[in-house]
C-alpha positions in Angstrom: 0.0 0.0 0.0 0.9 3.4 -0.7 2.0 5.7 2.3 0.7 9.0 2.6 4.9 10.7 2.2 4.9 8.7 -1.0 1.6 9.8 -3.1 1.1 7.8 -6.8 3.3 8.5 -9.1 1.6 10.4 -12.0 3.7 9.8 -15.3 2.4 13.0 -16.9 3.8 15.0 -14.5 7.3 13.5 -14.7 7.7 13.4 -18.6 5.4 16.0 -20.1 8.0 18.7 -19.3 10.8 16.9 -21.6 10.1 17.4 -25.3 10.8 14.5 -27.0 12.1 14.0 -30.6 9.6 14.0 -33.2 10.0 10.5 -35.7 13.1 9.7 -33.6 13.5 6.9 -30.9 14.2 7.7 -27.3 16.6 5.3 -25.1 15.9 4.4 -21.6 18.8 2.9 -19.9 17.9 -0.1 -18.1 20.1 -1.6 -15.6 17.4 -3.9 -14.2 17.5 -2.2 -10.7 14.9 -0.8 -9.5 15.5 2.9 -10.0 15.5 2.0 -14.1 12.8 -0.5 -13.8 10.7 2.3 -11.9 11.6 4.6 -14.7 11.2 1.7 -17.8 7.6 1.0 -16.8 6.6 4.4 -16.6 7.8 5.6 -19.8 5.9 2.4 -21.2 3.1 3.3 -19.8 3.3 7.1 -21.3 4.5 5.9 -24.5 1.5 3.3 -24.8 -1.6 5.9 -24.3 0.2 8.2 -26.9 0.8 5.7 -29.6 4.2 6.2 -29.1 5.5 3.0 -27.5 7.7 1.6 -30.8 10.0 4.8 -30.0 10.8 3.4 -26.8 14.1 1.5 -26.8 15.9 0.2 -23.6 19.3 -0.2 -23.5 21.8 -2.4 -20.8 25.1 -1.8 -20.2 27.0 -4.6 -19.6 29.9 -3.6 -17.5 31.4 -6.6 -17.3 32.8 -6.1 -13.8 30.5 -9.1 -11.5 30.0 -12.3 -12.9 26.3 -12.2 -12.2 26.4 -9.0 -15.0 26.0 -10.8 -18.2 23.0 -13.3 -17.0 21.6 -10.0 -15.6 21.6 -8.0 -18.7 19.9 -11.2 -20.2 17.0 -11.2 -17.8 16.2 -7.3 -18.4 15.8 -8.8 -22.3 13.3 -10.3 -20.8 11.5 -8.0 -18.9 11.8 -6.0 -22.1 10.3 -8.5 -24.2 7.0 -9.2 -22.0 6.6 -5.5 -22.6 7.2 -5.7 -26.6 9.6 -3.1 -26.2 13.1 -3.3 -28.1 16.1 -4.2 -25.8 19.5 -3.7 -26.6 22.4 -5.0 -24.8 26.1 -3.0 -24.7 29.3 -4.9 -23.5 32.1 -3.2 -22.2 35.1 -5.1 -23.3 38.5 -4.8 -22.8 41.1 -3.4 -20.2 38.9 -2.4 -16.6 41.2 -0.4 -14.3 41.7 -1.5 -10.9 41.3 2.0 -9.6 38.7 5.0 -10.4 36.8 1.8 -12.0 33.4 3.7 -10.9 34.7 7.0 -12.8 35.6 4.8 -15.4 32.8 2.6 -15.4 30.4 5.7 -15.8 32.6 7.2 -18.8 32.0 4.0 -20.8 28.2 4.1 -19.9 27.7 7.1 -21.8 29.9 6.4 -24.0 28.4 3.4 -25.3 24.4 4.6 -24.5 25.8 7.1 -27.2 26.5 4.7 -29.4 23.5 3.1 -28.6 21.7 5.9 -29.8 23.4 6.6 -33.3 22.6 3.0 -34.1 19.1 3.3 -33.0 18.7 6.7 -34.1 17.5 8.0 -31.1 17.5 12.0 -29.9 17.4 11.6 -26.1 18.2 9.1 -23.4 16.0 8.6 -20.2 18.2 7.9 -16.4 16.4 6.4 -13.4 18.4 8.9 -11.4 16.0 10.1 -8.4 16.1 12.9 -5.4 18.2 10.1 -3.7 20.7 10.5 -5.7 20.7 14.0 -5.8 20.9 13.6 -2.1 24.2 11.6 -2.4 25.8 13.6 -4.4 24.9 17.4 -2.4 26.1 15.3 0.5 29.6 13.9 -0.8 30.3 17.1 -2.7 29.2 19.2 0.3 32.1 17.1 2.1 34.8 18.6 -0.9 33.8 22.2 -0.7 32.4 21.9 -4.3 30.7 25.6 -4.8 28.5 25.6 -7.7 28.6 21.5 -7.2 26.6 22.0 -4.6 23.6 22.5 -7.0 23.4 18.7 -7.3 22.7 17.0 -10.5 21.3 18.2 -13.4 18.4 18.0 -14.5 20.3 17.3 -18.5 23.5 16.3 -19.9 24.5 16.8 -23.1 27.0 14.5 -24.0 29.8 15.4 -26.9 27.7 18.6 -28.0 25.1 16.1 -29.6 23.0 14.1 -27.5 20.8 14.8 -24.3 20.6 12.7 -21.4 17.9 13.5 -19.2 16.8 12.5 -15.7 13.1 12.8 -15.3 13.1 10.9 -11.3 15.1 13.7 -10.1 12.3 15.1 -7.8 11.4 11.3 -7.0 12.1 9.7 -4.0 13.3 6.1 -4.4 10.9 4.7 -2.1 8.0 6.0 -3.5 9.5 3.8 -7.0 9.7 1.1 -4.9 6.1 1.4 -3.5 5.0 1.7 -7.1 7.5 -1.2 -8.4 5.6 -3.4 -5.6 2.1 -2.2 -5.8 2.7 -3.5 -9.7 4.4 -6.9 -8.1 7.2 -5.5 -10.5 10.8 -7.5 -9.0 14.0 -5.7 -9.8 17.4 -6.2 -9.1 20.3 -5.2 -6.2 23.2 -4.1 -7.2 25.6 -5.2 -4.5 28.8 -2.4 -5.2 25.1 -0.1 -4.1 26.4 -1.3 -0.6 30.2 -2.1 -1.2 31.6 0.9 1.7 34.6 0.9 -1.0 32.9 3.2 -2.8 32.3 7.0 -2.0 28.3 7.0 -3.1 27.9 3.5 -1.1 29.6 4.9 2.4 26.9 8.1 1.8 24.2 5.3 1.2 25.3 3.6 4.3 25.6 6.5 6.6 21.7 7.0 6.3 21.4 9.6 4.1 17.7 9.3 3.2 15.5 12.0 1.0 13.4 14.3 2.2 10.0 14.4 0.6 10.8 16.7 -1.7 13.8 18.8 -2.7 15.0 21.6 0.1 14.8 25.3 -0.8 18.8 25.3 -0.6 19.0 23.3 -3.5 16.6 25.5 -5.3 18.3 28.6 -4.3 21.7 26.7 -5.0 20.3 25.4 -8.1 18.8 28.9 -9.4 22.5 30.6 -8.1 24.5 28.3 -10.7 21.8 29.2 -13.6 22.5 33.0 -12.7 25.8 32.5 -12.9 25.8 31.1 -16.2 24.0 33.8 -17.7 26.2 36.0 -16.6 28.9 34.5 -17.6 27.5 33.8 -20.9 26.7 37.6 -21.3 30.8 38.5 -20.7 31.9 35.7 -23.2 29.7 37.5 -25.5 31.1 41.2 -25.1 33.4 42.7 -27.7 34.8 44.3 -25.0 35.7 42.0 -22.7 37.1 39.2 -24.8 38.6 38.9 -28.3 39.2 35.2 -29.6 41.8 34.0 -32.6 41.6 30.3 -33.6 44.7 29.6 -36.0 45.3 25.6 -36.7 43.2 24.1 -34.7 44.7 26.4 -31.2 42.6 28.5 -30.0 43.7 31.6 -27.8 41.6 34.3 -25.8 42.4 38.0 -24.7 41.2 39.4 -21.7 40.1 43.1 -21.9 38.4 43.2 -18.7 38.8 42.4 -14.8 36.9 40.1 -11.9 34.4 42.8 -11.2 32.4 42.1 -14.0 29.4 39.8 -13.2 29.7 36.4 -14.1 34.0 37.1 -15.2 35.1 34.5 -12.6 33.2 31.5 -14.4 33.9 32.8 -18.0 37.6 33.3 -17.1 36.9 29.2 -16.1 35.1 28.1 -19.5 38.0 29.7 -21.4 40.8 28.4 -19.3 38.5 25.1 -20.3 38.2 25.4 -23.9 41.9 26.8 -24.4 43.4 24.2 -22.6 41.1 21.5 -23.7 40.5 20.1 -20.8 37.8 18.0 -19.7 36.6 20.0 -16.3 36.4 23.1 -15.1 39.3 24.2 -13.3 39.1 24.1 -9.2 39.0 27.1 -7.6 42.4 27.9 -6.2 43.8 27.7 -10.5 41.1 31.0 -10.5 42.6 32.3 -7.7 46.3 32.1 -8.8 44.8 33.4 -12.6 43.0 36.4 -10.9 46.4 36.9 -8.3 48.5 37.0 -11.4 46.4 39.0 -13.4 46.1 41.8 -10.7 49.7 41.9 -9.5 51.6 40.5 -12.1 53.8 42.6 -14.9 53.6 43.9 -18.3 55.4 40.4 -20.0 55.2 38.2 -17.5 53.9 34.4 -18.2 52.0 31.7 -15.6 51.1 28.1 -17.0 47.3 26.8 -15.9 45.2 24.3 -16.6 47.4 23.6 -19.6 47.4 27.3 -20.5 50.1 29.9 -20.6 48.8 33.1 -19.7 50.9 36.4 -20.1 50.3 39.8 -19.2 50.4 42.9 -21.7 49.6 46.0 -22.4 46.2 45.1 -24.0 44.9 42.7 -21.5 45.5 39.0 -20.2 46.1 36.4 -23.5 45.5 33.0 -22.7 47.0 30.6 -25.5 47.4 26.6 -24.6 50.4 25.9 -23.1 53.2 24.1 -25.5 53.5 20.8 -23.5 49.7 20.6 -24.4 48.7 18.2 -26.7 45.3 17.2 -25.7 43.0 17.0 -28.5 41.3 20.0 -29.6 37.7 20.8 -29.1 37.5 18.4 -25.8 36.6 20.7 -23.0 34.2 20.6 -19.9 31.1 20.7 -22.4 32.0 16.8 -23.1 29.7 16.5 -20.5 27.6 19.9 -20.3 24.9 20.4 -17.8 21.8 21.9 -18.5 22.6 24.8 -16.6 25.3 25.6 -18.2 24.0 25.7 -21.8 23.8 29.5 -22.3 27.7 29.6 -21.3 28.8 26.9 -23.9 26.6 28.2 -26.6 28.2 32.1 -25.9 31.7 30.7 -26.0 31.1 28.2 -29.0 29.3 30.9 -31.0 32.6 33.1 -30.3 35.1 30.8 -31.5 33.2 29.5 -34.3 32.6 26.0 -32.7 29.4 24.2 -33.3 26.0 25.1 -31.8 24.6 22.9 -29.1 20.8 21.4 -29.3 19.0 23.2 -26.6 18.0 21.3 -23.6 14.8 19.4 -23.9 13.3 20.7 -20.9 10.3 23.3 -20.1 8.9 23.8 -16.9 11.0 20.9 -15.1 10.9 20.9 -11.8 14.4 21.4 -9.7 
């Protein structure tokens, strides 16, 4: 039976505020827990009364890392098929590192749901990620300091400039899927690594970390902060007079015309650093206090490597050109993986350095 702090789940409510593709599949991924299963049987059931339920394709990711993963993966085939819905199973083969295999293990998960998608032509993939999650991770990145972190997840990720990822349980508490999962005598899965205290996520999991009905005002206010932020920063990208940008083969260098008191500067100056230096996440904190130390104090010709940038001071402003030791591939920056909140940034820089323009996130009125 349903308790009263975990009211029905109403599937209108949790998808109508995604726009999905038109005459293009949509991927949920499907790990057979019951977070995805919760999340699988939903989108089913809104799929089915719109006629829509042939677009709906799950796929599992076979990480290869438990013995029990490959029977598992065939067993969510099955699930699939009593629904008549497509199922598609991706293997992760080859060399597993015996550390950072969680980081590593999420990398190739969208990585091959990506691929997934191309072959399936899809234009969106669905994650059973819920408010217990978000929970989680406000809780271990609270423990790190993590400022703008500390808005949680996403609602959206867009993945290599192309392809959305979106988390429509977000809001959700897991035990109100599992009430639903059991009021539908749906089974699901346990992950054991869920509760293996080697893992950061599990040890939060342990500790009791349980959420709230609903999500807190300081996640709102965090939440709203970081999309402020973003628009500010996306609004200094986009001033003539605050940043000129030269790409010549391939390299891509920025000048500085302006200083930190501009709204918004401090999170630009951290995209650029980003994009310049091609590297994969924003830089942490203290790399924008050294840049902002130097830039203040520094002389007319002096140089300071960061984030695999050399920056050097001149008359004209700060120029920020990728360091020569750098040879990461260009065009991989933090928008790899861009959250929703931080499209308006990545679309101001891209659409100054000629890069390409990102699809807009598929989300109206979503609830954060």
């Amino acid at each position: 039976m349903l308790t009263k702090a975990c009211p029905p789940l109403d599937s209108e409510r949790i998808f109508d505020p995604i726009q999905f593709p038109e005459n293009r599949a949509v991927l949920a991924a499907y790990s057979g827990g019951g977070d995805s299963t919760a999340l699988l049987l939903l989108a089913h059931g809104y799929f089915k009364t719109r006629g829509r339920a042939n677009e709906l394709v799950a796929v599992t990711v076979d990480h290869g890392l438990r013995e029990a993963s490959t029977e598992e993966a065939r067993r969510a085939g099955e699930i699939c098929a009593s629904l008549g819905l497509r199922h598609v199973i991706k293997t992760w083969s080859g060399h597993k590192p015996v550390n950072g295999v969680q980081e590593a293990a999420r990398e190739m998960r969208y990585r091959l749901l990506f691929e997934a998608a191309g072959e399936a032509n899809a234009g969106l993939v669905l994650t059973g990620h819920t408010l217990d999650d978000q929970t989680e991770t406000i809780a271990m990145r609270s423990a790190r300091g993590e400022g703008r972190g500390l808005s949680g997840i996403a609602p959206a990720t867009l993945y290599c400039g192309q392809l959305w990822f979106v988390r429509p349980l977000l809001t959700t508490a897991r035990r109100s899927l599992r009430d639903y999962l059991e009021e539908r005598g749906a089974g699901w899965l346990e992950d054991p690594s869920n509760r293996d205290p080697r893992f950061e996520r599990a040890r939060v999991r342990l500790a009791g970390r349980k959420a709230r009905d609903g999500v807190t005002d300081e996640h709102r206010l965090a939440f709203q902060m970081r999309c402020r932020e973003a628009e500010e920063a996306a609004a200094s990208i986009a001033d003539d007079c605050q940043w000129h940008f030269n790409s010549e083969a391939d390299r891509l260098s920025a000048l500085c015309l302006t200083d930190a008191s501009v709204p918004g500067f401090r999170l630009a100056l951290s995209a650029v650093l980003s994009r310049v230096g091609n590297t994969p996440h924003l830089p942490p904190e203290q790399t924008i206090v050294r840049a902002l130390d130097f830039a203040g104090s520094a002389p007319n010709g002096a140089g300071i490597t960061l984030s695999g940038c050399l920056m050097t001071k001149g008359r004209a402003g700060i120029e920020i050109a990728p360091e020569k030791r750098n040879t990461r591939v260009a065009g991989y920056g933090y928008d790899t993986l861009l959250a929703s909140p931080d499209y308006p940034l990545a679309s101001a820089l891209a659409a100054r350095t000629g890069g390409r323009p990102y699809p807009a996130p598929p989300l109206h009125g979503y609830l954060v």
